[in-house]
N, CA and C atoms as a LAMMPS dump frame, in Angstrom:
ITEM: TIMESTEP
0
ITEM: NUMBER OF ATOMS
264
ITEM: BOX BOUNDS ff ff ff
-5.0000000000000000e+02 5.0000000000000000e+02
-5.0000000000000000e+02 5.0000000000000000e+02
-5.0000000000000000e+02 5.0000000000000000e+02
ITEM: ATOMS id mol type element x y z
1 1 1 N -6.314 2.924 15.488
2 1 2 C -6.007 3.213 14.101
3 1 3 C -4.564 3.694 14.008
4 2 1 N -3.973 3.331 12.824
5 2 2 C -2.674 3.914 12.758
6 2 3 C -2.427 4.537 11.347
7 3 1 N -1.683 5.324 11.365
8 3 2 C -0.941 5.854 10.267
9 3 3 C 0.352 6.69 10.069
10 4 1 N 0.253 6.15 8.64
11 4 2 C 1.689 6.386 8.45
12 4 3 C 2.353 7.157 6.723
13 5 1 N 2.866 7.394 6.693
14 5 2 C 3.294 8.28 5.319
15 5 3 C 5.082 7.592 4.822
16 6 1 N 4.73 6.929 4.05
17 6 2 C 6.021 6.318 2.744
18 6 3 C 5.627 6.72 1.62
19 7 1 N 7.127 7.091 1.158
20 7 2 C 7.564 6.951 -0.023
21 7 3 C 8.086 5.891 -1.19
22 8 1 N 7.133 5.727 -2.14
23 8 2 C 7.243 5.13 -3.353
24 8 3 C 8.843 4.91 -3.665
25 9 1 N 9.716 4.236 -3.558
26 9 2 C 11.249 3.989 -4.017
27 9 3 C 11.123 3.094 -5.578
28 10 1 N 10.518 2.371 -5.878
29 10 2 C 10.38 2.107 -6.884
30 10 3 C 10.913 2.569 -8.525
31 11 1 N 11.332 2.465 -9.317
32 11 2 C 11.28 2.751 -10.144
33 11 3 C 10.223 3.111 -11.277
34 12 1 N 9.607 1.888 -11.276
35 12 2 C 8.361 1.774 -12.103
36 12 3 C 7.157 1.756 -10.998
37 13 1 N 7.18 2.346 -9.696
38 13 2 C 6.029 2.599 -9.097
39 13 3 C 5.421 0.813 -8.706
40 14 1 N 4.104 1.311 -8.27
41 14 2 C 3.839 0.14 -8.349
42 14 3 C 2.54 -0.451 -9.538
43 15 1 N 2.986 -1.468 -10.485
44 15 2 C 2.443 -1.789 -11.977
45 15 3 C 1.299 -3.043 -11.439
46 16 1 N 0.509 -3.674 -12.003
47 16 2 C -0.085 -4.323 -12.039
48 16 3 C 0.423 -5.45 -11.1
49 17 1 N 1.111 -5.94 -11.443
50 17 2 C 1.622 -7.373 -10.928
51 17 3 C 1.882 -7.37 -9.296
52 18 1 N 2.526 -5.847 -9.325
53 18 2 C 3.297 -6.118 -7.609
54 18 3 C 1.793 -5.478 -7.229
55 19 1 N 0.56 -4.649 -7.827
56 19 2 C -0.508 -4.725 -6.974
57 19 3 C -1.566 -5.621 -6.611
58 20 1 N -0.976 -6.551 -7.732
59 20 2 C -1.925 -7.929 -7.071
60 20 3 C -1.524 -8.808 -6.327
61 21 1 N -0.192 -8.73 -5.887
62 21 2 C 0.599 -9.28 -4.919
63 21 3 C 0.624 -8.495 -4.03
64 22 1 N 0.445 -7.242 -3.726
65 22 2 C 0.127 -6.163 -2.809
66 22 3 C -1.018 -6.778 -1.937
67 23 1 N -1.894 -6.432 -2.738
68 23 2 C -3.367 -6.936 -2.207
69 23 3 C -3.636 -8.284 -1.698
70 24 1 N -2.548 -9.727 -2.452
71 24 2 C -3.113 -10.642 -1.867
72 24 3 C -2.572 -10.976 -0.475
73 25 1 N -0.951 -9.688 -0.068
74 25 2 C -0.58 -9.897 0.758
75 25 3 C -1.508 -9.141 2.349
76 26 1 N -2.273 -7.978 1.768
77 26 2 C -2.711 -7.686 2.592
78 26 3 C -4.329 -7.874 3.106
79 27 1 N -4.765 -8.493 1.886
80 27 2 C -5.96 -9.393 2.246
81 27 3 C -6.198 -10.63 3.23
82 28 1 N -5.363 -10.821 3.7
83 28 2 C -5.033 -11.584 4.897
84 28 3 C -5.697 -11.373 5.462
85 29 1 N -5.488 -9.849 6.144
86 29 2 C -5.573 -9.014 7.612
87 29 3 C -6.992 -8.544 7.877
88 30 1 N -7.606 -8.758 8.746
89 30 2 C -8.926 -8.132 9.224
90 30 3 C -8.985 -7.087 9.301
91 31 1 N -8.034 -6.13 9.207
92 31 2 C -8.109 -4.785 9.652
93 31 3 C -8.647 -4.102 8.546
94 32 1 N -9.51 -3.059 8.301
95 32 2 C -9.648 -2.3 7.036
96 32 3 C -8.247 -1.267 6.744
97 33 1 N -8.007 -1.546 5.952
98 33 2 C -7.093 -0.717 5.154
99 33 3 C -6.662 0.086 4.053
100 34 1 N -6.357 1.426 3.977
101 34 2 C -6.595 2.376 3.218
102 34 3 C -5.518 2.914 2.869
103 35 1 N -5.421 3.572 1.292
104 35 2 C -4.261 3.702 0.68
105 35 3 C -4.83 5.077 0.405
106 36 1 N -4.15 6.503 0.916
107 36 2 C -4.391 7.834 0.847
108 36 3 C -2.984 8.306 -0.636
109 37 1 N -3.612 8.966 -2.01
110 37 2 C -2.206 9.712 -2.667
111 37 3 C -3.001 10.639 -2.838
112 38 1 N -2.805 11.755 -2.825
113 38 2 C -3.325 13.56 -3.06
114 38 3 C -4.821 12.797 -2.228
115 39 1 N -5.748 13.531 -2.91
116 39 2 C -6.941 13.514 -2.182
117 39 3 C -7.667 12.196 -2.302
118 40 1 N -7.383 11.413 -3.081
119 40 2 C -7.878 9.89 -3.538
120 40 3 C -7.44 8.975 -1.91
121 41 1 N -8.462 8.173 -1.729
122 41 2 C -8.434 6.876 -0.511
123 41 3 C -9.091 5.987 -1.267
124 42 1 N -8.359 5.296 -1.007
125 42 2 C -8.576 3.736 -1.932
126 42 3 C -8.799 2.368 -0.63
127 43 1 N -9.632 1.561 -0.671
128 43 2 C -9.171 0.477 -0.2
129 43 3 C -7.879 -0.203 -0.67
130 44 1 N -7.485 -0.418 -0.272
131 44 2 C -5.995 -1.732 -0.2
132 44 3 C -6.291 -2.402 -0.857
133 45 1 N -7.522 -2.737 -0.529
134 45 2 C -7.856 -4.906 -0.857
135 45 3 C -8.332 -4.618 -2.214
136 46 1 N -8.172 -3.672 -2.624
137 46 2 C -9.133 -3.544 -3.94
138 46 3 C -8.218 -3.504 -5.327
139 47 1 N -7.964 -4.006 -6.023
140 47 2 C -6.876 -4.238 -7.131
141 47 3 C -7.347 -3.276 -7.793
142 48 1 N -8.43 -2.928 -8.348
143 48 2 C -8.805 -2.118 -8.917
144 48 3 C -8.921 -0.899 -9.057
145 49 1 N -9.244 -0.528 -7.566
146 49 2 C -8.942 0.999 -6.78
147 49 3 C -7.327 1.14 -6.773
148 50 1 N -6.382 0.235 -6.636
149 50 2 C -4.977 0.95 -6.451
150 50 3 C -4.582 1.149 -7.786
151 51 1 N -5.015 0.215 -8.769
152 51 2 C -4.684 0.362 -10.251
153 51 3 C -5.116 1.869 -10.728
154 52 1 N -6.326 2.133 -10.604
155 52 2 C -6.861 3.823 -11.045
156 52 3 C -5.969 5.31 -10.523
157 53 1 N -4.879 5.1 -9.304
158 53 2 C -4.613 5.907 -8.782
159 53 3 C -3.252 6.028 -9.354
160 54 1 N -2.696 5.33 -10.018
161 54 2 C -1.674 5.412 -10.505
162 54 3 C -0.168 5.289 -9.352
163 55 1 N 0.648 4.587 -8.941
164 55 2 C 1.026 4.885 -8.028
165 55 3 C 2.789 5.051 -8.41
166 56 1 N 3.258 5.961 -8.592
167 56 2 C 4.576 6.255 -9.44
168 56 3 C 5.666 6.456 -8.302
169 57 1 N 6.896 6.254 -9.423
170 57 2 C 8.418 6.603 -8.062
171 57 3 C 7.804 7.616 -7.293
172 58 1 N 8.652 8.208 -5.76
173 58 2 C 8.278 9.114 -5.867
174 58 3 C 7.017 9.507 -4.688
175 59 1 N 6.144 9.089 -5.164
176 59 2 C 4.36 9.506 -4.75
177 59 3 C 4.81 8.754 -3.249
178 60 1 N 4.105 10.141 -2.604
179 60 2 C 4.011 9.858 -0.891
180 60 3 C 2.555 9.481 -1.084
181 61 1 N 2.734 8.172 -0.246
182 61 2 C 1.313 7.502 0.304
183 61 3 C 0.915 7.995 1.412
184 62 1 N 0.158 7.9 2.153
185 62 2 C -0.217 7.962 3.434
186 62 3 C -1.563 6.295 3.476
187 63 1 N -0.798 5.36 4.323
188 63 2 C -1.559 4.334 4.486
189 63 3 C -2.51 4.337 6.168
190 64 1 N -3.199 3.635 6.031
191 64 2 C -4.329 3.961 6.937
192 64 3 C -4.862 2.62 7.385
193 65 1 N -4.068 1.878 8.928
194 65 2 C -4.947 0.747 9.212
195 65 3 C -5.573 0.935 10.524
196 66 1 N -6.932 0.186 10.48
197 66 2 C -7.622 -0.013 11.484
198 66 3 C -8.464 -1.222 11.634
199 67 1 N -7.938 -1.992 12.878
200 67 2 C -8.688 -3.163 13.38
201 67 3 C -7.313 -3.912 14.343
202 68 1 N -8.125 -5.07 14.477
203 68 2 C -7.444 -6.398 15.636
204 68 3 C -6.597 -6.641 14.97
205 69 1 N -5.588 -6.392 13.934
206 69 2 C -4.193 -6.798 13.539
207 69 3 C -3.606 -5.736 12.978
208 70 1 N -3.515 -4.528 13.566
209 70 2 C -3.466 -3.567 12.754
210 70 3 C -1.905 -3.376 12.975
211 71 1 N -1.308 -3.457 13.766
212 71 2 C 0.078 -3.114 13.993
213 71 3 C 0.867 -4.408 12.71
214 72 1 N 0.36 -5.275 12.875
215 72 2 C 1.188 -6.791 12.092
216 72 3 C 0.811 -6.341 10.453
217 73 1 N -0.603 -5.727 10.288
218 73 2 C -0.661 -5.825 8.698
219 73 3 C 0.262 -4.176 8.461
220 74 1 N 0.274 -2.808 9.06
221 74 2 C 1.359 -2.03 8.886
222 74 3 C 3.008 -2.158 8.924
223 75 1 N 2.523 -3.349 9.653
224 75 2 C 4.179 -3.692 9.607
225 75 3 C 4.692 -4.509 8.632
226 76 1 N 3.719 -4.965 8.057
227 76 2 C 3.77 -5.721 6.294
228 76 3 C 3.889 -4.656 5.056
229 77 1 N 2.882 -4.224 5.555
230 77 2 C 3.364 -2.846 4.113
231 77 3 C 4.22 -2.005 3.466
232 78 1 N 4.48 -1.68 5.278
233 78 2 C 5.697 -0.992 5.176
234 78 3 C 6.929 -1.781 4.893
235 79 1 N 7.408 -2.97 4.959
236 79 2 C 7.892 -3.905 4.395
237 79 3 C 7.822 -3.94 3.077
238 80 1 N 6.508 -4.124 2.748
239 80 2 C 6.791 -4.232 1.356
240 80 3 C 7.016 -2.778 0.69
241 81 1 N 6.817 -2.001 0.448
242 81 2 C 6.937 -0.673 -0.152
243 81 3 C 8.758 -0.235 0.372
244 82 1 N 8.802 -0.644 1.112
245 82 2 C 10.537 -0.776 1.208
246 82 3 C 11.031 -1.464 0.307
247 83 1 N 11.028 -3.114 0.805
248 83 2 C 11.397 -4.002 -0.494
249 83 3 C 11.217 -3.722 -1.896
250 84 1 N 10.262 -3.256 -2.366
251 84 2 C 10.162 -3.173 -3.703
252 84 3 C 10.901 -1.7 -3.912
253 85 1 N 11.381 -1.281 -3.383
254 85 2 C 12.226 -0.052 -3.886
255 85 3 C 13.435 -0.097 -3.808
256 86 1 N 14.366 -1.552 -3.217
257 86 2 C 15.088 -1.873 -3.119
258 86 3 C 15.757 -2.638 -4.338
259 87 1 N 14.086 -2.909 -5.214
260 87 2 C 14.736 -3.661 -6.404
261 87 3 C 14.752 -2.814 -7.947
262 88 1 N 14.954 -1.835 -7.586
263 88 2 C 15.151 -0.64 -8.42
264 88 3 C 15.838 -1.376 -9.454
């Protein structure tokens, strides 16, 4: 299992659109994966669960993978949650 703690760079956080592109990027991966903000854990894969949590500039995540691709799908995320704060 791995984990890790990023920060939201974003402007507008992350809105609908980049979480369904979130999710379809990390629905790929076999690994289960979990999106920790304050006391809330969300599945990843779940559009719905990341939508309720609100995820704003700012907000430290703590992401959470575990399984047989777990290093390749953290190393996607963290990718993306970079990138998209890049397009401020």
């Amino acid at each position: 299992m791995l984990k890790r703690n990023i920060k939201v760079g974003n402007k507008s956080g992350l809105h609908a659109r980049m979480i369904t592109s979130f999710v379809k990027k990390v629905s790929r991966y076999k690994s289960q994966i979990f999106i920790s903000k304050g006391s809330a854990k969300i599945n990843a894969k779940s559009i719905m669960g990341l939508c309720s949590i609100g995820i704003s500039e700012g907000d430290m995540l703590e992401i959470e993978v575990s399984g047989v691709d777990e290093e390749v799908a953290m190393a996607e995320i963290i990718k993306y949650v970079k990138e998209i704060g890049k397009n401020r």
